[in-house]
TORMAR-934484 format. One record per atom (N, C-alpha, C, O): residue in one letter; x, y, z; residue number from 1. Coordinates in pm, 1 decimal, padded with zeros to 6 digits. Each point is the difference from the previous one (the first is absolute). Layout:
% residues N
A,X,Y,Z,NUM
...
% end
This chain:
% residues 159
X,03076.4,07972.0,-04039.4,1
X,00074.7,00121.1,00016.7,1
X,00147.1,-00030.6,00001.8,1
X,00047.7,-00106.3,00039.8,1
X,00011.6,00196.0,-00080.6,2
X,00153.4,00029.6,-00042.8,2
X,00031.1,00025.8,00166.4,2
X,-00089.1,00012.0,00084.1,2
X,00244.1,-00005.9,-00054.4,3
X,00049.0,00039.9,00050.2,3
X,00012.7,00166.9,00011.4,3
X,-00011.5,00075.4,00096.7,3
X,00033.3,-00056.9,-00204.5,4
X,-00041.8,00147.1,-00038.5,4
X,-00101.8,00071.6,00036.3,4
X,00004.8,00122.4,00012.1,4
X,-00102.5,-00190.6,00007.7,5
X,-00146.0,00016.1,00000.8,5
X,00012.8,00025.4,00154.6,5
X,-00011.2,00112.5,00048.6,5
X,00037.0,-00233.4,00029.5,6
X,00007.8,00020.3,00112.5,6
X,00049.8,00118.9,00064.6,6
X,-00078.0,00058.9,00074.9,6
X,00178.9,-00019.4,-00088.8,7
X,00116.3,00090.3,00066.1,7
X,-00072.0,00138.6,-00025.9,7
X,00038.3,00102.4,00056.7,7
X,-00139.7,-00104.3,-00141.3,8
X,-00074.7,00139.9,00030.7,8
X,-00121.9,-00002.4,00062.3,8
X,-00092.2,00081.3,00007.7,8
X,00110.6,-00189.2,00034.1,9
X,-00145.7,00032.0,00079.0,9
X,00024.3,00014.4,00119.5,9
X,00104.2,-00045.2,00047.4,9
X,-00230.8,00137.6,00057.2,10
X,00080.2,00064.9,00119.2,10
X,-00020.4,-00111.9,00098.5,10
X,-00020.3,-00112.3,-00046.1,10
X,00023.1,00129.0,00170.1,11
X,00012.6,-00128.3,00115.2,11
X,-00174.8,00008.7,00019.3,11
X,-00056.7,-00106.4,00024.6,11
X,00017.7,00165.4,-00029.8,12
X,-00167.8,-00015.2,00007.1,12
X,-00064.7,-00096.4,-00091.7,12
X,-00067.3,-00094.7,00040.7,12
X,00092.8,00125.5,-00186.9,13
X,-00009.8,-00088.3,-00096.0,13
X,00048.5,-00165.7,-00005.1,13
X,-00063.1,-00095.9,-00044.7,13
X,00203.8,00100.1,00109.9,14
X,00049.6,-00145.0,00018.5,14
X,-00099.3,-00055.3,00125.9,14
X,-00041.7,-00115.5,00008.1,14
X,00008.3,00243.9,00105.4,15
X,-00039.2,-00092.7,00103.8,15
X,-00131.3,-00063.3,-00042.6,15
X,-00059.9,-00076.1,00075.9,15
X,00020.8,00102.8,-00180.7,16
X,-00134.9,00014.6,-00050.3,16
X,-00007.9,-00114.0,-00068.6,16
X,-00087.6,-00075.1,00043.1,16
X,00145.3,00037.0,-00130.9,17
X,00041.6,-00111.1,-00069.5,17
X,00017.7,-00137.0,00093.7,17
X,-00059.0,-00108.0,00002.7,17
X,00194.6,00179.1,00089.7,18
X,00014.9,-00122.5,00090.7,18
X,-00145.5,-00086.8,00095.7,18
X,-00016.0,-00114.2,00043.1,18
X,-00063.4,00234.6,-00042.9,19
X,-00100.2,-00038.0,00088.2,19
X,-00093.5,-00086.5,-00101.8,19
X,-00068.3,-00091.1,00046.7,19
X,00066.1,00116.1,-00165.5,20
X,-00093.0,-00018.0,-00085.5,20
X,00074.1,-00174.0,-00028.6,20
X,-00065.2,-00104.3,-00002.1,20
X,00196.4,00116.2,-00014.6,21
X,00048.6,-00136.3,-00004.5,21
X,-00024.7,-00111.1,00091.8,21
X,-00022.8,-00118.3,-00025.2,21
X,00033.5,00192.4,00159.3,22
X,00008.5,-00071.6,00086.4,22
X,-00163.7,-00089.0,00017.9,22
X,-00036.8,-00116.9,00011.6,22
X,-00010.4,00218.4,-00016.4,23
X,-00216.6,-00026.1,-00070.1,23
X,-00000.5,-00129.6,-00023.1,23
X,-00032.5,-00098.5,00066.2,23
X,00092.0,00123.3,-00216.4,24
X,-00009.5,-00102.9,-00085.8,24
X,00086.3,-00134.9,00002.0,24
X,-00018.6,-00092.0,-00079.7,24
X,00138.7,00091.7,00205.0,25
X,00093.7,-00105.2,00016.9,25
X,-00110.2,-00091.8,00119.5,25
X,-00029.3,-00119.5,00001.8,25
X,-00015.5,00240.8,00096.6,26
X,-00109.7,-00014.8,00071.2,26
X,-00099.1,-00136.9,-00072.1,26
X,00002.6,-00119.4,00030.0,26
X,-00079.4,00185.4,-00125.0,27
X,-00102.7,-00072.2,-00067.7,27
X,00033.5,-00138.1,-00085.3,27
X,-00064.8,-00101.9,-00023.7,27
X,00165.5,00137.1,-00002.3,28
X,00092.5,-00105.7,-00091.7,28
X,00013.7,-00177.0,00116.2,28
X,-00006.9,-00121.4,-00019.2,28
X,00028.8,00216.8,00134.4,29
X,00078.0,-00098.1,00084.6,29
X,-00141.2,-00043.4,00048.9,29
X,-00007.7,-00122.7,00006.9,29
X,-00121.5,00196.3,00033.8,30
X,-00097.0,-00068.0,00056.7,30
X,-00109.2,-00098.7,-00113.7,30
X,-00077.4,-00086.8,00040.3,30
X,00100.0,00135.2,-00217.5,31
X,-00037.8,-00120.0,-00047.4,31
X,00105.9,-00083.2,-00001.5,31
X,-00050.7,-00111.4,-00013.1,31
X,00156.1,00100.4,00018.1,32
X,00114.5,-00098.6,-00024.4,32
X,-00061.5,-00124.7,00132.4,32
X,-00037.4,-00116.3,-00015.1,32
X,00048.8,00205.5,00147.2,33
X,-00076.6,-00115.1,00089.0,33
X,-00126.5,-00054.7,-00017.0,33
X,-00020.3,-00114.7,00039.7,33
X,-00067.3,00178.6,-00092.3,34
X,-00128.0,-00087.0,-00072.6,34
X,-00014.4,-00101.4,-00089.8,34
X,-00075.3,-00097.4,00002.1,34
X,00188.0,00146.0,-00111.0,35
X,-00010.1,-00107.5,-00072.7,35
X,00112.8,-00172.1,00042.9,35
X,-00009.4,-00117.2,-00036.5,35
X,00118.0,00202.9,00140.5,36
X,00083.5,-00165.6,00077.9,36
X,-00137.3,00002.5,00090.8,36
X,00033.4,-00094.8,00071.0,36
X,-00167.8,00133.3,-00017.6,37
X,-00079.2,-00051.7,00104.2,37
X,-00096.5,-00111.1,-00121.6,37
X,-00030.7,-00112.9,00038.2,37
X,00002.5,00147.0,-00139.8,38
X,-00082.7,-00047.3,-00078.3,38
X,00104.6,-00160.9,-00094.6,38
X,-00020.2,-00117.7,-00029.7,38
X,00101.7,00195.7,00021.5,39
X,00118.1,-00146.3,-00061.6,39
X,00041.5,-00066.8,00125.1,39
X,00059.6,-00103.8,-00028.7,39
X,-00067.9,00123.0,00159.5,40
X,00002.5,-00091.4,00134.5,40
X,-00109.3,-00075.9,-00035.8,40
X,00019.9,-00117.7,-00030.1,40
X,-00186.8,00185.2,00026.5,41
X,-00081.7,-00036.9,00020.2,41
X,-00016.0,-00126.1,-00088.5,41
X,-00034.3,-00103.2,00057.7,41
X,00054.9,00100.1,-00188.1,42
X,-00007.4,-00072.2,-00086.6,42
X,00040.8,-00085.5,00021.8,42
X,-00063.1,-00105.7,00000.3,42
X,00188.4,00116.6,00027.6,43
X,00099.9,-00123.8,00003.0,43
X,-00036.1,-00103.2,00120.9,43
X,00034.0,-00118.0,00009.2,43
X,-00127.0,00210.0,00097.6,44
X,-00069.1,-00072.7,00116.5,44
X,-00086.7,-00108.8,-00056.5,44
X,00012.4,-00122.4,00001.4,44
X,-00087.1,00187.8,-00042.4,45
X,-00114.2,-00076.3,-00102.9,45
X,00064.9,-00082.1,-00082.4,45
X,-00062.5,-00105.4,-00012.3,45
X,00148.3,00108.1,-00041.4,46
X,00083.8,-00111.3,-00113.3,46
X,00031.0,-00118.2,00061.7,46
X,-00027.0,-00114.8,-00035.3,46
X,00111.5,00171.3,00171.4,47
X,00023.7,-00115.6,00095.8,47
X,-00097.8,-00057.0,00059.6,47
X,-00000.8,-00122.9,00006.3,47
X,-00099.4,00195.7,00048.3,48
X,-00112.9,-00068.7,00072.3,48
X,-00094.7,-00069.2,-00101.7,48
X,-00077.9,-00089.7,00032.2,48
X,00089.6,00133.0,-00142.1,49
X,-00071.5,-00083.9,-00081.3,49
X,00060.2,-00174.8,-00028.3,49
X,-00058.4,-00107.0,-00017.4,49
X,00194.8,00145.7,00023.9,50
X,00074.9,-00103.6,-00014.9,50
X,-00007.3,-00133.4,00145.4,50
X,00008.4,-00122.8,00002.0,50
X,-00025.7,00217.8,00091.5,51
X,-00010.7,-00064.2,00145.7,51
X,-00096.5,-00052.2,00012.9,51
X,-00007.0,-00093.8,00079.4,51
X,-00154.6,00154.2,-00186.6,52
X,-00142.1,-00046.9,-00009.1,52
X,-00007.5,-00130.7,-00070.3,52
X,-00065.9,-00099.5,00030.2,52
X,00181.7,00128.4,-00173.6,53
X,00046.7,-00127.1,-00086.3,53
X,00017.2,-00120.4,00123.9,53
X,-00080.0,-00088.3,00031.1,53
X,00197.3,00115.7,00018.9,54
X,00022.9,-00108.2,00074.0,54
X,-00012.0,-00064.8,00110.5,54
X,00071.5,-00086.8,00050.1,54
X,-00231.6,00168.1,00007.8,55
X,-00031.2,00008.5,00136.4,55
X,-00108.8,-00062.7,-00068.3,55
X,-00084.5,-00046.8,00076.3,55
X,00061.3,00031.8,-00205.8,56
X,-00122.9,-00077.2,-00071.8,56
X,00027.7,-00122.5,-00037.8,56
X,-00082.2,-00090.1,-00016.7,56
X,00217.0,00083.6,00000.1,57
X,00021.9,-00151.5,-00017.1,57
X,00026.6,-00089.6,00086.0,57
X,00004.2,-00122.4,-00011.7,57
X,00020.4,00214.8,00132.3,58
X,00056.6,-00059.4,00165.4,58
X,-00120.5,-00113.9,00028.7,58
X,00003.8,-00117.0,00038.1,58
X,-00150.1,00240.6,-00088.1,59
X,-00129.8,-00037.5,00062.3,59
X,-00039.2,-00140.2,-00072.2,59
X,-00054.0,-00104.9,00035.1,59
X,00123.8,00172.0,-00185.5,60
X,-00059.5,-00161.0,-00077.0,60
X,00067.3,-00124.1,00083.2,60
X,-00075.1,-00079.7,00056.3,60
X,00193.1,00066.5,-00050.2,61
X,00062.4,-00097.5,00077.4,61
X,-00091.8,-00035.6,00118.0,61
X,-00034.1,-00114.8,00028.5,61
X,-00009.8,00250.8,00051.3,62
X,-00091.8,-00050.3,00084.2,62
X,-00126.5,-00090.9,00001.5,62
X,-00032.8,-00093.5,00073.0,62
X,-00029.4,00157.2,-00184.7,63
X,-00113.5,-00010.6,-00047.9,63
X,00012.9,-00168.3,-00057.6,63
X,-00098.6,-00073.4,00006.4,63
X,00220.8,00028.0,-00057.6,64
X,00013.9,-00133.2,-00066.7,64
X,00022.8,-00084.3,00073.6,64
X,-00037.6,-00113.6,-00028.8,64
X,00123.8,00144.1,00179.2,65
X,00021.8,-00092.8,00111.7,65
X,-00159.8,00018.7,00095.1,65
X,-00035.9,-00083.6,00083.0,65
X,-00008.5,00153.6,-00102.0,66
X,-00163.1,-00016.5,00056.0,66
X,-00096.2,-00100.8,-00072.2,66
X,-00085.4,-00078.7,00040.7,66
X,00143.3,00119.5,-00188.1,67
X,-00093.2,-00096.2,-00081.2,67
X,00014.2,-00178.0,00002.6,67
X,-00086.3,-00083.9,-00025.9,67
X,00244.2,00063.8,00071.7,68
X,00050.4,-00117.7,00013.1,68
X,-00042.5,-00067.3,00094.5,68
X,-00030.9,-00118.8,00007.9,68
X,00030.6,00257.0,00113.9,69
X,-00053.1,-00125.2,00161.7,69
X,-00124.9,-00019.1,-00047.7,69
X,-00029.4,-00116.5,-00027.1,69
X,-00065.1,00214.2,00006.9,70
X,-00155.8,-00027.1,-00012.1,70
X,-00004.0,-00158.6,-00099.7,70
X,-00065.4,-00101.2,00025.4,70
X,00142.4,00121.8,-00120.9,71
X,-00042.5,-00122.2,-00057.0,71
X,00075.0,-00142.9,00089.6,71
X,-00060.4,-00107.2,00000.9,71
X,00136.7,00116.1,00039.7,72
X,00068.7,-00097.5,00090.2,72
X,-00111.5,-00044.4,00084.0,72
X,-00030.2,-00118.4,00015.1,72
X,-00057.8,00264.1,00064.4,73
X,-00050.2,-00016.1,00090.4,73
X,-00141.9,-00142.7,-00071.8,73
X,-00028.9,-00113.1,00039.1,73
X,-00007.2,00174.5,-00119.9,74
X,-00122.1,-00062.5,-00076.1,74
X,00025.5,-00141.2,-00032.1,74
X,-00083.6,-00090.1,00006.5,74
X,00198.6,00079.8,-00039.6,75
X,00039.3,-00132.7,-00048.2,75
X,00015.2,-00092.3,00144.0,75
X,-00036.3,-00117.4,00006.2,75
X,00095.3,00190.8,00105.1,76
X,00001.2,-00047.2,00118.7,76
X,-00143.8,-00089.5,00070.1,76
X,-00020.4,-00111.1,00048.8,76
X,-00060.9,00238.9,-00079.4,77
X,-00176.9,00002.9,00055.3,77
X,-00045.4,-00140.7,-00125.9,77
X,-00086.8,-00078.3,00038.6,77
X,00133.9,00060.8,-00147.7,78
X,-00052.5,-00078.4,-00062.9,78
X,00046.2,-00125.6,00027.8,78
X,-00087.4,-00086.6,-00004.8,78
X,00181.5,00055.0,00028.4,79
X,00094.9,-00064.3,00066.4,79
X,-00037.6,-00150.3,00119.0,79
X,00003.6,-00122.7,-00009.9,79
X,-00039.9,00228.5,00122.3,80
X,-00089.9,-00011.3,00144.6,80
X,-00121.0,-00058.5,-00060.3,80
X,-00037.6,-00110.5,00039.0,80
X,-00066.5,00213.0,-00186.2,81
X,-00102.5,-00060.2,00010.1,81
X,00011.7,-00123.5,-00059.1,81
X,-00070.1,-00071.8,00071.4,81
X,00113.3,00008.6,-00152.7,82
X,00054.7,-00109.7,-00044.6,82
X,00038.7,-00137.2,00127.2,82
X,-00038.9,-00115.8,00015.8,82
X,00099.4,00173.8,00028.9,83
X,00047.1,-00055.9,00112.1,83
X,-00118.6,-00012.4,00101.0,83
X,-00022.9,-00116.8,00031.6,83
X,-00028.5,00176.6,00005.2,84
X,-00169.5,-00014.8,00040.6,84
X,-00073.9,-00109.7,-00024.1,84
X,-00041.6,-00092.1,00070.3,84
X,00032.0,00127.2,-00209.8,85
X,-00130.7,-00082.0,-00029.7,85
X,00040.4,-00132.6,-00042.7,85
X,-00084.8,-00077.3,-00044.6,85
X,00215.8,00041.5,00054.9,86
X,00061.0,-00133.1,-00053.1,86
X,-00018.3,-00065.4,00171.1,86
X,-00039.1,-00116.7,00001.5,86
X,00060.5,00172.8,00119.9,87
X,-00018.4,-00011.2,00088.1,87
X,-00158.1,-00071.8,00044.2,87
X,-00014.9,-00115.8,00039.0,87
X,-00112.3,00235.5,-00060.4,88
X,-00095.6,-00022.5,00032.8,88
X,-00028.9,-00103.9,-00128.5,88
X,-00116.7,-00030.5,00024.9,88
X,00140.8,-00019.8,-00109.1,89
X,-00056.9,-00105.6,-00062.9,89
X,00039.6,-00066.3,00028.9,89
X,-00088.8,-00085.3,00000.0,89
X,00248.7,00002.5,00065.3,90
X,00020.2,-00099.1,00042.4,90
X,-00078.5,-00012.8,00184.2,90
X,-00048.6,-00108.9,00030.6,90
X,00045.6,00210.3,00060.8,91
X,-00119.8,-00028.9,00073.9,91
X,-00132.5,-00003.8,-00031.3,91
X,-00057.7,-00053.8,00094.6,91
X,-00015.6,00082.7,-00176.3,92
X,-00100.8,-00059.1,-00071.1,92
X,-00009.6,-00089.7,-00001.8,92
X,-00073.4,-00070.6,00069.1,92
X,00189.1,00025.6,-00199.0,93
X,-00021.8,-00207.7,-00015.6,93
X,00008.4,-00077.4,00083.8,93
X,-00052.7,-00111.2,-00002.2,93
X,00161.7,00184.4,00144.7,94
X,-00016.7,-00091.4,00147.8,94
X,-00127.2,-00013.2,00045.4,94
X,-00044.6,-00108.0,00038.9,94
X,-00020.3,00213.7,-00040.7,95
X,-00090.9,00047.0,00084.7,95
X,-00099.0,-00090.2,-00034.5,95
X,-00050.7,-00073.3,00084.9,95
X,00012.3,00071.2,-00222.8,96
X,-00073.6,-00083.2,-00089.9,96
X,00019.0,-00155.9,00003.3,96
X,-00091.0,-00082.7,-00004.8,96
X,00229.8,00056.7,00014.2,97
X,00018.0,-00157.8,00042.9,97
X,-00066.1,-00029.9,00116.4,97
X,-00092.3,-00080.5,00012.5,97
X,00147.9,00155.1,00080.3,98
X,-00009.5,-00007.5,00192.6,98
X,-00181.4,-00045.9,-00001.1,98
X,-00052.5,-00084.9,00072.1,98
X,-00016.9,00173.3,-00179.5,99
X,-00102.7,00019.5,00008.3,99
X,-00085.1,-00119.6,-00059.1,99
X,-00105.0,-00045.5,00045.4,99
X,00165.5,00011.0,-00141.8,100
X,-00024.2,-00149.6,-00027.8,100
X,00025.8,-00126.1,00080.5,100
X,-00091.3,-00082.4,-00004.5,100
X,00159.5,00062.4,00051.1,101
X,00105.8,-00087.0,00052.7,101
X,-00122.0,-00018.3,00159.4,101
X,-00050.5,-00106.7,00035.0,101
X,00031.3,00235.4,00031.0,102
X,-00125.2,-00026.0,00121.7,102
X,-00122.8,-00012.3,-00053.5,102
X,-00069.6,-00052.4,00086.9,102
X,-00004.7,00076.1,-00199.5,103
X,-00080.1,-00036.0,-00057.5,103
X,-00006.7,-00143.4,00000.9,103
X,-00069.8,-00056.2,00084.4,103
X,00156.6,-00030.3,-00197.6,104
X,00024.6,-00110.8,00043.2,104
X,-00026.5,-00040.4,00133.7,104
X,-00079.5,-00089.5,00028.8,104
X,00155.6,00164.9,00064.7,105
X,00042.4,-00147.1,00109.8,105
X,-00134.8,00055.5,00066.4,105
X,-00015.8,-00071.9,00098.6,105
X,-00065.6,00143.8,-00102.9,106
X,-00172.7,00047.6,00081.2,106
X,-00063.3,-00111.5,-00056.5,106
X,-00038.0,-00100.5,00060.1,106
X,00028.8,00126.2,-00185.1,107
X,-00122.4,-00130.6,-00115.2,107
X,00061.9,-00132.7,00023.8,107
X,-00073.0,-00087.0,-00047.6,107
X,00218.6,00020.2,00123.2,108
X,00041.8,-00104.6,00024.7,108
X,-00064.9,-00041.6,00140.8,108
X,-00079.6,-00090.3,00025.6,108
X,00151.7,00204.4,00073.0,109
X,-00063.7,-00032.8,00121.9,109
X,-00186.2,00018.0,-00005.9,109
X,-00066.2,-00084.8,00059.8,109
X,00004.0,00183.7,-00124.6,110
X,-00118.4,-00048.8,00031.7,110
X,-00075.4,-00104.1,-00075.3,110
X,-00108.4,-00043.5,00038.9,110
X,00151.8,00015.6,-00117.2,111
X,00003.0,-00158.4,-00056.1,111
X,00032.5,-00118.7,00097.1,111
X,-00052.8,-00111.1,00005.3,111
X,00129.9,00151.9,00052.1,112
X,-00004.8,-00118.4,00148.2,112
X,-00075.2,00033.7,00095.6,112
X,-00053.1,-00083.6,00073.0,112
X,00039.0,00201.8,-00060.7,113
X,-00104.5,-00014.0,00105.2,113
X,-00094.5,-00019.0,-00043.9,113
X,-00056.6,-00066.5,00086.8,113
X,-00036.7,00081.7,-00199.8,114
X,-00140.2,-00061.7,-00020.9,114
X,00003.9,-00127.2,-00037.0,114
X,-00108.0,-00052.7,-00026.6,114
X,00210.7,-00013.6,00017.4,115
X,00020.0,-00148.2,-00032.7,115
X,00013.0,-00076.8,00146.2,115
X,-00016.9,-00118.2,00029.8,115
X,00049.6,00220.9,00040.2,116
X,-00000.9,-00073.7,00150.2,116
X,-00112.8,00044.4,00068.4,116
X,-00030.4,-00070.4,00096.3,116
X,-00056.4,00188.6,-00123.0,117
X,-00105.8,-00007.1,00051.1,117
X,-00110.8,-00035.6,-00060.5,117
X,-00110.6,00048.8,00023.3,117
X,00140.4,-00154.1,-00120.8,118
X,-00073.5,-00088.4,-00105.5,118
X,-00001.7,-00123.6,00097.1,118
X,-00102.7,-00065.2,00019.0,118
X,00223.1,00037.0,00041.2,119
X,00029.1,-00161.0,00041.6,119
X,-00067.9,00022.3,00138.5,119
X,-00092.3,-00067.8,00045.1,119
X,00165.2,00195.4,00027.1,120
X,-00085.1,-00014.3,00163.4,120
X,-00139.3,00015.9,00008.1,120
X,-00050.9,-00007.2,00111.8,120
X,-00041.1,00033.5,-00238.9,121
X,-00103.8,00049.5,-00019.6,121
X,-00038.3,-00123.0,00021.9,121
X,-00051.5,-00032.9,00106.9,121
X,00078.4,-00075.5,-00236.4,122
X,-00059.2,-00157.7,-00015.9,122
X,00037.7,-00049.1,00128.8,122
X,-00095.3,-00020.9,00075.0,122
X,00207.1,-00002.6,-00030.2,123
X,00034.8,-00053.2,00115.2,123
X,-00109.2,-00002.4,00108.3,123
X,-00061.0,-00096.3,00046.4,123
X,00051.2,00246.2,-00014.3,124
X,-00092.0,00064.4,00086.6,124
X,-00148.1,-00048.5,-00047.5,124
X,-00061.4,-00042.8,00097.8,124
X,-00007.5,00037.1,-00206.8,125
X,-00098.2,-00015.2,-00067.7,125
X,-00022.1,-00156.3,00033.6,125
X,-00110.8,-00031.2,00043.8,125
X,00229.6,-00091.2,-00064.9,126
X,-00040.0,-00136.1,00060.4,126
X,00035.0,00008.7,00119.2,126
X,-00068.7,-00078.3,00065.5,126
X,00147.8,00138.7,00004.3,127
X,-00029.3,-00033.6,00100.6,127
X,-00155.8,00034.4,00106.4,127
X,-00025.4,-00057.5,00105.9,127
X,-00045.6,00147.5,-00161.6,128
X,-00081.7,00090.7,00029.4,128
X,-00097.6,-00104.7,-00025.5,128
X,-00077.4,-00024.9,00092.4,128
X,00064.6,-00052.0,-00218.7,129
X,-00077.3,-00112.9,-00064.2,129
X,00024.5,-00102.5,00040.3,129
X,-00102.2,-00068.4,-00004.4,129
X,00198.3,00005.5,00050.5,130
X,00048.7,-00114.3,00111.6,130
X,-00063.6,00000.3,00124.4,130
X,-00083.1,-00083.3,00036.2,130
X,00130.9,00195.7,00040.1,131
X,-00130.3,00014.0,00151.6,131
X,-00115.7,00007.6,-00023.1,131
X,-00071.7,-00044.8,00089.5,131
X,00007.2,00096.7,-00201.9,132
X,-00152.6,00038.6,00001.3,132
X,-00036.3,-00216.1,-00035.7,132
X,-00053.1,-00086.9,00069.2,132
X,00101.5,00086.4,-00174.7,133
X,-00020.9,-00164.6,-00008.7,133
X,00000.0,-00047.2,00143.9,133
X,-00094.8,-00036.8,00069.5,133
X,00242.1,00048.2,-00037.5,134
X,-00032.7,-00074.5,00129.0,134
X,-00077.1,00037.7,00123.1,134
X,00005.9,-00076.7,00096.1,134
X,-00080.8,00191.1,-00087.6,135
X,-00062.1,00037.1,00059.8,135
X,-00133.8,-00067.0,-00022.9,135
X,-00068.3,-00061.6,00081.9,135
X,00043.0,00087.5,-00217.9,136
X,-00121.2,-00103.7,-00026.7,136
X,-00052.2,-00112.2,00003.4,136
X,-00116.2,-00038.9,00011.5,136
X,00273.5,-00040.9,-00029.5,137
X,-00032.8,-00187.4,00075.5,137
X,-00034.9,00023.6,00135.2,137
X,-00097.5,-00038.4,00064.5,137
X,00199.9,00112.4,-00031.3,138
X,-00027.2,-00039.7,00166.2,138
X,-00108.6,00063.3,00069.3,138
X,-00038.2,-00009.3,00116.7,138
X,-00001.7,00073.9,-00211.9,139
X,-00195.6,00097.6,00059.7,139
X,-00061.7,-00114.6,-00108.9,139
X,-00117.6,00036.1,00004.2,139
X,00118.3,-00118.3,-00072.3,140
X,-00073.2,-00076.8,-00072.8,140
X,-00171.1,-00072.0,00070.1,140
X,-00111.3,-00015.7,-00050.2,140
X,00176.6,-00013.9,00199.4,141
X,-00087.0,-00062.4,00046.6,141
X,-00119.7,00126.1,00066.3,141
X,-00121.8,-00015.6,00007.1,141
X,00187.9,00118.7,00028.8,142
X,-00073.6,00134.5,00002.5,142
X,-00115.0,00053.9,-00122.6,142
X,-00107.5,00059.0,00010.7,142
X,00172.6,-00101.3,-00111.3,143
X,-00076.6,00064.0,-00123.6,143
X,-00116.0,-00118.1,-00012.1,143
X,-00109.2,00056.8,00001.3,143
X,00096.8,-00169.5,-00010.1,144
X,-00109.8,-00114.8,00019.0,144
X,-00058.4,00029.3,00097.2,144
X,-00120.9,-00015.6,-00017.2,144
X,00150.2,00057.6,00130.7,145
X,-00090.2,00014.1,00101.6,145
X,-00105.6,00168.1,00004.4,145
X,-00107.1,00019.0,00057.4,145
X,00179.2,00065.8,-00130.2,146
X,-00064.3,00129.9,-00057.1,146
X,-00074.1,-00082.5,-00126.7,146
X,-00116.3,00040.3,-00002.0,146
X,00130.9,-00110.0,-00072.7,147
X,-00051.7,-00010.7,-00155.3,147
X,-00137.6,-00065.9,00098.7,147
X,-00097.3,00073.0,-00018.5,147
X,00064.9,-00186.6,00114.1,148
X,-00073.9,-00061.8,00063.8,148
X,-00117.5,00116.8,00032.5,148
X,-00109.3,00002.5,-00056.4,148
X,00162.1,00110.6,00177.0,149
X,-00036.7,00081.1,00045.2,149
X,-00110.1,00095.4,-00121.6,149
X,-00110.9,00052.6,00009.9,149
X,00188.2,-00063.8,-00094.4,150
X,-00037.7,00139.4,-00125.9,150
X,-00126.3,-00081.7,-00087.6,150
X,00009.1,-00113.7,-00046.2,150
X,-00169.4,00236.1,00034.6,151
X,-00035.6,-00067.2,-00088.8,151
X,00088.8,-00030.4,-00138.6,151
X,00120.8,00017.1,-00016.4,151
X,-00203.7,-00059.2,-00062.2,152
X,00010.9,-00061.9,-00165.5,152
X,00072.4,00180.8,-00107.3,152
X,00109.1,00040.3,-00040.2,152
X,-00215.0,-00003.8,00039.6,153
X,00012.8,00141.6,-00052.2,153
X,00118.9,00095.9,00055.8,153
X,00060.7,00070.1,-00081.0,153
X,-00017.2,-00065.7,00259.9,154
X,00076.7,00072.1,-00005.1,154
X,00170.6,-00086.1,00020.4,154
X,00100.2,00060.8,00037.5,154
X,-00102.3,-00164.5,-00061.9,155
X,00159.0,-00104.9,-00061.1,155
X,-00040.4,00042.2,-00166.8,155
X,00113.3,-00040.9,-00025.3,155
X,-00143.5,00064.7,-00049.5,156
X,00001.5,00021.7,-00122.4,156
X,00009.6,00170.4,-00012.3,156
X,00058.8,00029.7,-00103.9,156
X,-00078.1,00024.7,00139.9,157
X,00048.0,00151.4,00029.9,157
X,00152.3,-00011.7,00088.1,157
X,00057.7,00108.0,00012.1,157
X,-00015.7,-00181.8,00025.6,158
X,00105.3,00036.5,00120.6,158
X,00116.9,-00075.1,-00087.3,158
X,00114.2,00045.9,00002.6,158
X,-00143.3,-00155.1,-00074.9,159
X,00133.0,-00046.8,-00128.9,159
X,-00008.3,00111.1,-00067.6,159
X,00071.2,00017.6,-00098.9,159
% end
């Protein structure tokens, strides 16, 4: 509308308009805030996506210094077991010497002792055979006087 246009129209008509403008400045202004709520929104999401970007790579870092101890840790545990068993095999081979070594000195010492209760045996054995001998000279004259006594038949049963 003209200026022209305007100036004939009565104050009812303008208020009419004005109201009708105002409507539409109204409506204008409440999508205008929808669409800065929706271009906020976005841009939320743009950033937070970006914050997800790098709240994902934070984690990888995490995730890679986790992966590092665990393997540290493993290499550690492998480490110990190594260290273990280099351990228990050298007490083994002690154990195994120690174990030899009294073996030996058992089969030495009882090697002397049956070699000495070889000798106190004989020892014991003549001497045992020494008294009975001499028991027998000196009962000699005893045994003639039993052989006298004894028929024929029972001195030949009694040798």
């Amino acid at each position: 509308m003209t200026e022209k246009d305007l100036k004939r129209l009565s104050r009812a008509e303008l208020l009419e308009m004005l109201i009708a403008q105002s409507k539409r400045a109204d409506e204008l202004q409440g999508k205008l805030e929808k669409a800065e709520a929706e271009l906020n929104s976005r841009q939320l999401k743009v950033d937070e996506a970006g914050s997800i970007a790098e709240a994902s790579l934070r984690l990888n870092g995490v995730f890679e210094a986790a992966q590092a101890a665990s393997q540290q840790y493993l290499e550690n545990i492998r480490m110990l077991k190594d260290r273990q068993e280099e351990i228990c095999a050298k007490r083994d081979a002690e154990t195994k010497a120690e174990a030899d070594r009294l073996l030996s000195e058992t089969k030495v010492s009882c090697d002397q002792m049956l070699e000495k209760a070889k000798q106190d045996s004989a020892a014991y054995w003549t001497e045992v055979s020494t008294r009975l001998e001499s028991f027998y000279e000196e009962h000699a004259g005893l045994r003639e006087l039993l052989s006298m006594s004894m028929p024929k038949q029972e001195q030949d049963d009694a040798e």
